[in-house]
C-alpha positions in Angstrom: -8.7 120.7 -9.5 -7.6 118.4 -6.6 -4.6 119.3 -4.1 -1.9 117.8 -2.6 0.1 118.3 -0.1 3.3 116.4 0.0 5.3 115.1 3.2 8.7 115.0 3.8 8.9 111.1 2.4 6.9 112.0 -0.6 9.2 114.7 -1.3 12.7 113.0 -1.2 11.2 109.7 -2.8 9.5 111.3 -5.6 12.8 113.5 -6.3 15.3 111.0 -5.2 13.2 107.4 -5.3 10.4 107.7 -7.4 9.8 103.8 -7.4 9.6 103.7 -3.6 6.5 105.7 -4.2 3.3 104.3 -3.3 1.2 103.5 -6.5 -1.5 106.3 -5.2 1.2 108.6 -4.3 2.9 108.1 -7.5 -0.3 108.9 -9.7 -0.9 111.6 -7.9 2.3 112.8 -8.8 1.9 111.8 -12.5 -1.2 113.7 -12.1 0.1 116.6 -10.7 3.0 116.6 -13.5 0.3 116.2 -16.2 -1.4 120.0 -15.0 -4.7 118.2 -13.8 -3.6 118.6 -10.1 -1.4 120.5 -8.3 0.8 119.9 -5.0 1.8 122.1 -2.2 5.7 121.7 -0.2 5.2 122.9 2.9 8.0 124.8 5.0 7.7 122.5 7.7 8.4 119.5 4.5 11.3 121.4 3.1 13.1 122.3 6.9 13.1 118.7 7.4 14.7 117.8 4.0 17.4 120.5 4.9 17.9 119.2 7.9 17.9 115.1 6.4 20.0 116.1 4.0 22.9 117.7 7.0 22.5 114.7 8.5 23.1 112.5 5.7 20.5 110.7 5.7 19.5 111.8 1.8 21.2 113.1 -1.2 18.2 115.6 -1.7 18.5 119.2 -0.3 17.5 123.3 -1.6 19.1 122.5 -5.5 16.6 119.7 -5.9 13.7 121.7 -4.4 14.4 124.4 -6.6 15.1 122.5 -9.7 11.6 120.4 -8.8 9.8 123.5 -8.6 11.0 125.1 -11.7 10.3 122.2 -13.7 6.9 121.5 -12.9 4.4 124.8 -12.1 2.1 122.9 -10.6 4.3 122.2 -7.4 4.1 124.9 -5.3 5.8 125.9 -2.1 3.7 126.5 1.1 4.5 129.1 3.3 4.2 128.3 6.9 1.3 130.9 7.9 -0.5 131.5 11.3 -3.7 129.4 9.8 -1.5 126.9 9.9 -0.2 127.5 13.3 -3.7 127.7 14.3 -4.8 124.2 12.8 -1.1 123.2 14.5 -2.0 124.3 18.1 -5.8 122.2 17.5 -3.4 119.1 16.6 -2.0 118.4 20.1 -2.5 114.7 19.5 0.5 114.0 16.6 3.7 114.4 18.5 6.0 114.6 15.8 6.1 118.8 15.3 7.2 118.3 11.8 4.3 115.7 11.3 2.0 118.5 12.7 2.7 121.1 10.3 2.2 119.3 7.5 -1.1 117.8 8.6 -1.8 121.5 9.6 -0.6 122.9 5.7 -2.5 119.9 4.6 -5.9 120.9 6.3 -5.3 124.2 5.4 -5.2 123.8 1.8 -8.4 120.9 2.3 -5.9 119.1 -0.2 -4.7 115.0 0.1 -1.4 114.5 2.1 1.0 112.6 0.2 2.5 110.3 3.3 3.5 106.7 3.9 3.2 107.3 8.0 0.8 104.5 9.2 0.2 107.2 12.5 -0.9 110.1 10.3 -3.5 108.1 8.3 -4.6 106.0 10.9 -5.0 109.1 13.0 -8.1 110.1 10.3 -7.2 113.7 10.6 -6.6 114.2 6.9 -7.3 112.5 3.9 -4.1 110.2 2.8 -2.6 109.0 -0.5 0.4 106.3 -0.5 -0.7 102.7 -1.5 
């Protein structure tokens, strides 16, 4: 079954924005939603929402997680474990820690990232899904 992990942009826009989606990133979602692929949050995703959302800078925060979650099994959340710290600490190269950790989760899980972040998939560190 494939894997995806979803950034913080593929998180808010598929909860919040759905058509801002890439046309990749939004099958994969369909996909995922349709039980013949699942998708991984990581902490590192859903810290940056919580901190987006006390910034105002989006209306999506911990309700919509959880409600996303319940409604579809096959998103899962992603504990932030010390595999990932040690992909993270191997990743000196992406500056953004947040952008770090999720490449980390991503490589972790060998599962497609989920990111519109021209840096992260011209970087060729993980496999990318947007357009």
């Amino acid at each position: 079954m494939r894997s995806y992990v979803l950034d913080t942009h593929g998180c808010i826009f598929m909860l919040a924005s759905p058509k801002k989606l890439g046309a990749a990133a939004r099958a994969a979602i369909l996909a995922v939603e349709a039980g013949r692929a699942q998708a991984w949050l990581p902490a590192a995703a859903v810290a940056e929402v919580v901190l987006l959302r006390s910034l105002g800078r989006t209306d999506v925060g911990l309700p919509e997680l959880h409600r996303a979650f319940r409604a579809c099994p096959r998103f899962r959340f992603l504990p932030l474990d010390l595999a990932q710290l040690d992909e993270f600490a191997a990743l000196g190269a992406i500056r953004d820690p947040f952008d770090r950790l999720v490449v980390a989760a991503a490589r972790q899980q060998d599962a497609r990232l989920i990111t519109r972040d021209g840096t992260i998939s011209d970087a060729g560190l993980v496999d990318t899904v947007w357009g």
